[in-house]
N, C-alpha and C positions, 0 to 999 in steps of 0.2 A: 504493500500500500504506500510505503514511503517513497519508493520509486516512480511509484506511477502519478504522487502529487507534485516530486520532483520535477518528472518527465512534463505536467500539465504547467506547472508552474515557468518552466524556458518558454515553453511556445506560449502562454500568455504574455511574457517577456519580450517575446521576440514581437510579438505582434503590438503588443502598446507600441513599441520603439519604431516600428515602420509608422504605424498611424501618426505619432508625433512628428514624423520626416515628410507625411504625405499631406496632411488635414486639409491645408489649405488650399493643394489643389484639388484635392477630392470636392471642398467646396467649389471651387467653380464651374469642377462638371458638372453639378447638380444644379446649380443655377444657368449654365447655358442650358443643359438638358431642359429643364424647364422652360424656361422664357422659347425654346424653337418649339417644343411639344404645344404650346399654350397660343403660339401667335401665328403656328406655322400649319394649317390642317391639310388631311393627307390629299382633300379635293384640290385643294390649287396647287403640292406636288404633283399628281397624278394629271393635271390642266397643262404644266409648265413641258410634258414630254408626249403632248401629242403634235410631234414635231417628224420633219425625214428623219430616217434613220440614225445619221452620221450625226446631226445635231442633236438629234434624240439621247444617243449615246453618251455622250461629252454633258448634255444633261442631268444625262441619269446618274453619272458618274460624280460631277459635283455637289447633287442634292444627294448621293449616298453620305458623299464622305463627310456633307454638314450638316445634317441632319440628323438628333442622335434614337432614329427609330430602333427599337429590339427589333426579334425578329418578330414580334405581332405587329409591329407597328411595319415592318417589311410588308409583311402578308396584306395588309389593308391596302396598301399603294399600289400592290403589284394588281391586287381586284380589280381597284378600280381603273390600271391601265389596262389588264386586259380585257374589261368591258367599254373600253375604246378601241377595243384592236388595233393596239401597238404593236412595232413590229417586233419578234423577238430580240435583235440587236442589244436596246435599250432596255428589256427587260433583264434578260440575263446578267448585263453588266449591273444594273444594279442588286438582281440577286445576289451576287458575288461580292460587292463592293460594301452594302451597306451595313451587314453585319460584324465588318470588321474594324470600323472605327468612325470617329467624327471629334471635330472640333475640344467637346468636352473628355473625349479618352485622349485626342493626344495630349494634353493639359494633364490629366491621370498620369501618364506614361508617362509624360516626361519627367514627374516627379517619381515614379518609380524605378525608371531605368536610365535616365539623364536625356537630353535632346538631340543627341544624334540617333541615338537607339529608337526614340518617337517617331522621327522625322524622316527616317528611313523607312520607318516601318506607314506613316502616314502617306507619305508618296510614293510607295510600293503599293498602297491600298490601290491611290490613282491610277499607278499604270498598271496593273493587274486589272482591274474595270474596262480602261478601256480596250487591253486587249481583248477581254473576254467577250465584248460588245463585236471586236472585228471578228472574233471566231463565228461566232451567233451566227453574224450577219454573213459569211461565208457559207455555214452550213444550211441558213434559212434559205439561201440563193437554190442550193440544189435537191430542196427540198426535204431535207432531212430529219427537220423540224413540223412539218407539215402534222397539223393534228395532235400537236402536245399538250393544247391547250385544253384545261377541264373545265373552261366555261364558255358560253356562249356571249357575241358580242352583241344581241338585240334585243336586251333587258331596255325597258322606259327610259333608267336613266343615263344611257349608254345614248342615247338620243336626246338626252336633256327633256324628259316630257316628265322624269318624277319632280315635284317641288319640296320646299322647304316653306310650312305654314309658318306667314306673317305675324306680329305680335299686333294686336287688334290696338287703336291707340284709347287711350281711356282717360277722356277731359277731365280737368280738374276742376272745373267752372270758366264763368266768362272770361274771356281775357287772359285765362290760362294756359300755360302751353301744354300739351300732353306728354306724356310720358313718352311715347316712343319718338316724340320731337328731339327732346332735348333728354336722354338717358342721363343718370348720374356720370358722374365720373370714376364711381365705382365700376358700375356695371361697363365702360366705353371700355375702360381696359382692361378688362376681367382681372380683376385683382384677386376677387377670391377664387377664378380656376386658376390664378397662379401660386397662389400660396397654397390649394390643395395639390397641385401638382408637383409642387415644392416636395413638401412633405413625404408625398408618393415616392418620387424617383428616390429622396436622399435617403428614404428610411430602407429601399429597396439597395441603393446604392452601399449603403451603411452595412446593412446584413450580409451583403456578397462579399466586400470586401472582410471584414473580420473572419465569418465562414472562412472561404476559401484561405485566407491569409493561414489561420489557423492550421486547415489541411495541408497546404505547404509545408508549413516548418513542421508539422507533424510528419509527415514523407521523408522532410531531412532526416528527422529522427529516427523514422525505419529503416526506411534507406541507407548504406555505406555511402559517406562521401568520394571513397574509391569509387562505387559503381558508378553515381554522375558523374564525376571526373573521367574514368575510365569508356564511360557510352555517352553521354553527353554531352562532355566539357570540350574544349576546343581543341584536344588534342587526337581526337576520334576522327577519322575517314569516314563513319558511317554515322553519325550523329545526327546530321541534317535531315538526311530521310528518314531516318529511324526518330526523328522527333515530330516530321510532319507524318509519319503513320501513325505512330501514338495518338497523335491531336485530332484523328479522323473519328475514333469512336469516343474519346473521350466527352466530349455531347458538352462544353461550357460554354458560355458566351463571352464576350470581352469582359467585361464587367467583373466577374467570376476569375476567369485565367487572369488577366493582368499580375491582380496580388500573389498569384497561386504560383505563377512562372516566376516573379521577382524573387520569392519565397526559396523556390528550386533555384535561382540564380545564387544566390545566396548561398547555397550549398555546393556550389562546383558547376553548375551547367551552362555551358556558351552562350555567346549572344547569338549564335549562327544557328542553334537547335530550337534556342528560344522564339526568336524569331518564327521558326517554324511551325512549333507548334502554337504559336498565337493564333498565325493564319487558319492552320485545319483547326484549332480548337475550338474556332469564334465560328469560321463560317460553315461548318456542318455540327453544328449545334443541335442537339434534339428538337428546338424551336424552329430553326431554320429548315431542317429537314424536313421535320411535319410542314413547318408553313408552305414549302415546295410542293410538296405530291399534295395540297390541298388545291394550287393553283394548277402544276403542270405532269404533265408524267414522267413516265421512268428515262426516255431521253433525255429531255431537259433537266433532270433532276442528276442523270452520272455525269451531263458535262457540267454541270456547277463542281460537283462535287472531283472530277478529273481537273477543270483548272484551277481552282483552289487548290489540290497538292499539288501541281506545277508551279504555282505562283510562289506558294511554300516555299517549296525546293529555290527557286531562285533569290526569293528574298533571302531564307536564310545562306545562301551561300555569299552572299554581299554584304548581310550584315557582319559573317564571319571574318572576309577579307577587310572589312573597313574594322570593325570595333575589336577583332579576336587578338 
């Protein structure tokens, strides 16, 4: 019993001591997370990428990487593009692209892993998107893609004929203006859905990271630091893939991994594995996976999931050669 309060008592340790190194930017990603979730709705996402292809892409690919959707908040954009029948190009790439970071994780990262490790890994995000956009858009040409899609594009509002009921205006007497004239100033800039969303993300943000942070140092502590050293650290030939295979079933999301890899960084394992498995680990994520085969099928769902370990594979090998 002694041992095992001992053993509880490091990783509580080790984890106060990251939190104390990170807090402040963990708050920021909770407040950019909020304020894009709160002012940024998935309909005018989904409005900004019914565009050609090519522009489509470069699109989609921006609003992945700024945008701090999970993957439900994935799955809802990608609905309502495909009930525009977009073309697969700009869907794909943003399947790919948006699960693995945005504005508020790089601001996370950076303070977990310093700013060229973020920054690598944030513009890896970018160019991973877009090629995955030009693959699409190569395979949709010969037809490959044809029929992927599980929904149909001539829903009402896919035509713009479902509406959105009006707030009826309700006089206050003569001379007064009404209510839906002149809204508070509460209600123009939804204060309270920003402060409930506030709450939401940071409390959700909060628990993933302690969680996993936890799980981490507890893996150190199973784990030899010979063996990350020896298979993951940077002195391994086989590292890189064998951390973007790992990240394929491990089902976490950034949020989750971030702390969880910092954690195993901490214990011997490269920036070039790590790397790696951020990418598989964030974007075939149990969320993201289910959220695919609810939109598209089993084509569309192995080439996400095929270039996302490519993309792996190459980030981490870049991250290796620049940070290792």
């Amino acid at each position: 019993m002694e041992q095992v309060l001992d053993l509880f008592g490091r990783v509580l340790g080790d984890v106060a001591g990251t939190f104390g190194r990170v807090w402040p930017f963990l708050a920021i990603s909770v407040i950019a997370a909020a304020v894009v979730s709160v002012y940024v709705g998935t309909d005018r996402v989904s409005a900004l990428l019914k565009r050609r292809s090519s522009v489509a892409t470069g699109g989609a690919v921006l609003l992945a990487t700024l945008t701090p959707f999970c993957s439900c908040g994935t799955t809802a954009v990608l609905l309502g593009m495909l009930a525009t029948a977009a073309p697969w190009a700009p869907l794909v790439a943003f399947m790919v692209a948006s699960p693995l970071t945005s504005p508020s994780e790089l601001v996370f990262s950076a303070g977990l892993f310093g700013w060229p490790f973020a920054l690598i890994f944030f513009v890896g995000t970018i160019v991973l998107g877009l090629a995955a956009g030009g693959v699409a858009a190569a395979l949709d040409r010969t037809g490959w893609l044809t029929g992927q899609a599980r929904l149909d594009s001539d829903s009402s509002c896919a035509t713009g004929a479902c509406s959105v009921p009006q707030p009826v205006a309700a006089s206050i007497g003569p001379g007064t203006a009404s209510i839906a004239e002149f809204p508070s100033l509460r209600r123009r800039w939804k204060i309270d859905e920003f402060a409930t969303e506030l709450m939401s993300v940071g409390r959700k943000l909060l628990l993933f990271f302690l969680g996993f942070t936890a799980v981490g140092y507890l893996a150190i502590e199973a784990i030899p630091t010979a063996w990350l050293t020896e298979y993951l650290g940077e002195g391994s030939a086989f590292a890189v893939p064998l951390a973007a295979v790992l990240g394929i079933p491990a089902y976490i999301n950034t949020e989750a991994s971030l702390p969880l890899v910092a954690a195993l960084m901490d214990g011997g394992m490269g920036p070039g594995p790590a790397m790696a498995f951020l990418v598989t680990g964030a974007g075939t994520s149990i969320g993201a996976i289910s959220g695919l085969f609810v939109i598209a099928r089993k084509r569309v769902v192995g080439l996400v999931v095929a270039l996302l370990f490519v993309g792996a594979m190459v980030m981490g090998i870049v991250a290796q050669m620049v940070l290792g």
